[in-house]
Structure formats: C-alpha cells, structure tokens
N, C-alpha and C positions, 0 to 999 in steps of 0.2 A: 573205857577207851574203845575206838572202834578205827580200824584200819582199812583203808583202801588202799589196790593195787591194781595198777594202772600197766594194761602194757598194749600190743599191737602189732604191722605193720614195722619194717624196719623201711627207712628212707628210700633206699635203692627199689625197695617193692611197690613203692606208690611213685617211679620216675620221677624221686625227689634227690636232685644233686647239686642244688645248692640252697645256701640260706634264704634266699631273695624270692624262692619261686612264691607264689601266690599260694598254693594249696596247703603251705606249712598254715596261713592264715586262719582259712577255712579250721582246718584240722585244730588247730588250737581256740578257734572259738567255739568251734562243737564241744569238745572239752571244758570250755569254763563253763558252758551251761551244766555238764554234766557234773564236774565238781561242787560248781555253788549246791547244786541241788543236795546231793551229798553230804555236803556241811552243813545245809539248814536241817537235813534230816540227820542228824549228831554223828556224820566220821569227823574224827580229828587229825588219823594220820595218813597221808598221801604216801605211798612207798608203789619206789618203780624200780626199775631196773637202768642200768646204764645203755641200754643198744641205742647207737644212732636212729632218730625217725618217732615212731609214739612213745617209746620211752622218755627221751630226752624232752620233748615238747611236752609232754606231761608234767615232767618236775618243773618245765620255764613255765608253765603254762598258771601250775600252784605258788612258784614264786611270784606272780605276780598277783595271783589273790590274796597270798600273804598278807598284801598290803593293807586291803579291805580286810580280812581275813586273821589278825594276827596273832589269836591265841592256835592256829593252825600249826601241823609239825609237816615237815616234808624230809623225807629219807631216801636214798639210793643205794640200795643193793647189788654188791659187784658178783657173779659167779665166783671166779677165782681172783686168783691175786695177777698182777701184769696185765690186766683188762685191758682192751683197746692199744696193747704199747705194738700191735702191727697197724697199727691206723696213722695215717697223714698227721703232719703236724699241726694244721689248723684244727682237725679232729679229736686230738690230743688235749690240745690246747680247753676246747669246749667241753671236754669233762672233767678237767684239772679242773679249770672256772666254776660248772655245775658238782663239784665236791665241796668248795670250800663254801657256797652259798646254803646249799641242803642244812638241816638241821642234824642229819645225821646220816655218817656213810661210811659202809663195812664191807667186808668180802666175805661170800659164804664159804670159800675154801681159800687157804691158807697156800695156797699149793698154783703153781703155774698149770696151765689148760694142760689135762694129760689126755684126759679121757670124756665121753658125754655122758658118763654117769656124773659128773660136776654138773651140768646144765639139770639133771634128772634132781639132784640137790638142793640146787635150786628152783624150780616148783616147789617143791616138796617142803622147803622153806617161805618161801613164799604165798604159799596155799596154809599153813600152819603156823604164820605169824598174821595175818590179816582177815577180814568179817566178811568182804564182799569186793567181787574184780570189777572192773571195768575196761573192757579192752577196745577200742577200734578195729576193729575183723570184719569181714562176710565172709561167709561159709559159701560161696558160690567163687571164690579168687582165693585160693588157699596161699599162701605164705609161710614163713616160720614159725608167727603166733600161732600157727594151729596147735601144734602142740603143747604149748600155756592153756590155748584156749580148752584143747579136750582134757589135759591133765585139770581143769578148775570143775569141767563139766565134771568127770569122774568124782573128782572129790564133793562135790554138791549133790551128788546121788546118794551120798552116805553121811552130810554133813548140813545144815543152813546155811547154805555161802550164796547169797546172791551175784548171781552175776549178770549185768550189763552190758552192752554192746551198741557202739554206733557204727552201723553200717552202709553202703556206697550208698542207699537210696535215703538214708539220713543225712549222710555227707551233703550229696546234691541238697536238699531240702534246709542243710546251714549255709550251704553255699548262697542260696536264695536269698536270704534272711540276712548273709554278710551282705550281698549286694543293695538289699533295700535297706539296707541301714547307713551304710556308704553314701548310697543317692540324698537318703535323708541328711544326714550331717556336713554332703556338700550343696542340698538346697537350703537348712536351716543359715551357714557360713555365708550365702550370697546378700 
C-alpha cells in the first residue's frame, strides 16, 4: 500500500471566494496530472485534509479519477471533531457532501479544537500514515501550508518521504496548457 497526502493553499489565500472562479480549474487540473502520475507510479491511497481550498479540490479532484481510476481509495482526515461547524452553511454543506463520497473519513482527535497542538497531531499523523506529500505551495507566498509543508520537509530529513510541489510558476505553465486545450476542443467542436 502506498499513501499520498495531498494538501496546500487554503481558498481565501489564493483570492478564491467562490466555486465558479476559474483558478479552482487551473488548480485541479494541475493536480490530476499530478495524481495520475502518482497512481501509475503505484500510490493507491489519496488522504487529504478537510480545509477549504487544496484540500477539498484534491479529494473532488480524486473523485473524479476514481472514475477512470477505480481500484483507487480516497480518505479525509478531520483534525478534531466539530470540523468546519463555524463555517457558512453552503461550506458545511460541501464537506457533509465530500464525507459521505470519500472512501473513508475520521477525526484525529476526539475532542472539539482546544488547543494547536491538535493541528501539531495532525501532521504528525499524517506524515506517519502516508509515503509521499504533495502540496500546492511556493516558498516565495508563504500561507498556512507552510507549516504542513516544513513539518513533511523535517520528517523527510529523517525518513524517505517524497515530497512534491506545484508551485505559481507551475500553476501559470497549467494554466497555459488548460487554455490550449480549451482552444483545442472548441476548434475540434466547430
């Protein structure tokens, strides 16, 4: 068995505030290349996290290669328990939805958000249940993943855990790649 985890960029940090924007696009096609690749090289388990933004578009993202894909497992792990219940109701709604599709989804504490040693928990679980990360980050636009992203670095100086990275000047260069393929399938359609 070989596990990937998948994290990122939460929405609000990439001026992402609604479903419709364009860049969620970009961002999830950069990711199925990165998953497919992934799966031909033998991970099986896709395990992300619940936050709004790379997380969430990484499990839609594996749901949908499931399809192609379907001896594939996908999992979401919650920090604690009452995840997300200060978030909007449409917000709510989209991880209710994204729990009951996952193959599997658990909380690594029992316990409502007291402290950040629950978030410290989870790394620490999540670096110790899976083979190799994969985040959406640059190290030049610091965000929240930073601290996933140094806590996977730290544990990979002591351990074989690859880790991956698509970063802005990858972004742009899918972005590219979405738009000629776009052109493509509306000059093929004419």
């Amino acid at each position: 068995m070989s596990r990937l985890w998948i994290s990122g960029y939460r929405s609000y940090e990439l001026g992402v505030f609604n479903d419709k924007d364009p860049k969620i696009e970009i961002i999830k096609f950069a990711l199925q290349d990165e998953i497919i690749q992934k799966i031909d090289n033998g991970i099986d388990w896709i395990i992300s996290g619940p936050q709004l933004g790379v997380e969430q578009w990484g499990l839609e993202t594996a749901l949908e290669i499931k399809k192609d894909y379907p001896d594939i497992k996908i999992a979401m792990m919650l920090p604690f328990a009452d995840f997300g219940n200060q978030w909007n109701e449409a917000n709510k709604l989209k991880l209710a939805d994204l729990t009951t599709q996952v193959d599997f989804s658990d909380q690594i504490s029992d316990q409502p958000y007291t402290n950040p040693s629950q978030l410290k928990n989870f790394q620490s679980f999540m670096l110790s249940h899976t083979d190799e990360a994969l985040f959406v980050y640059d190290e030049e636009h610091e965000g929240k993943s930073k601290y996933d992203y140094l806590a996977a670095q730290q544990f990979a100086n002591q351990h074989p855990y690859p880790i991956s990275m698509i970063d802005f000047d990858q972004l742009q260069e899918k972005a590219n790649d979405f738009s000629e393929n776009k052109r493509l399938e509306n000059y093929e359609d004419e």
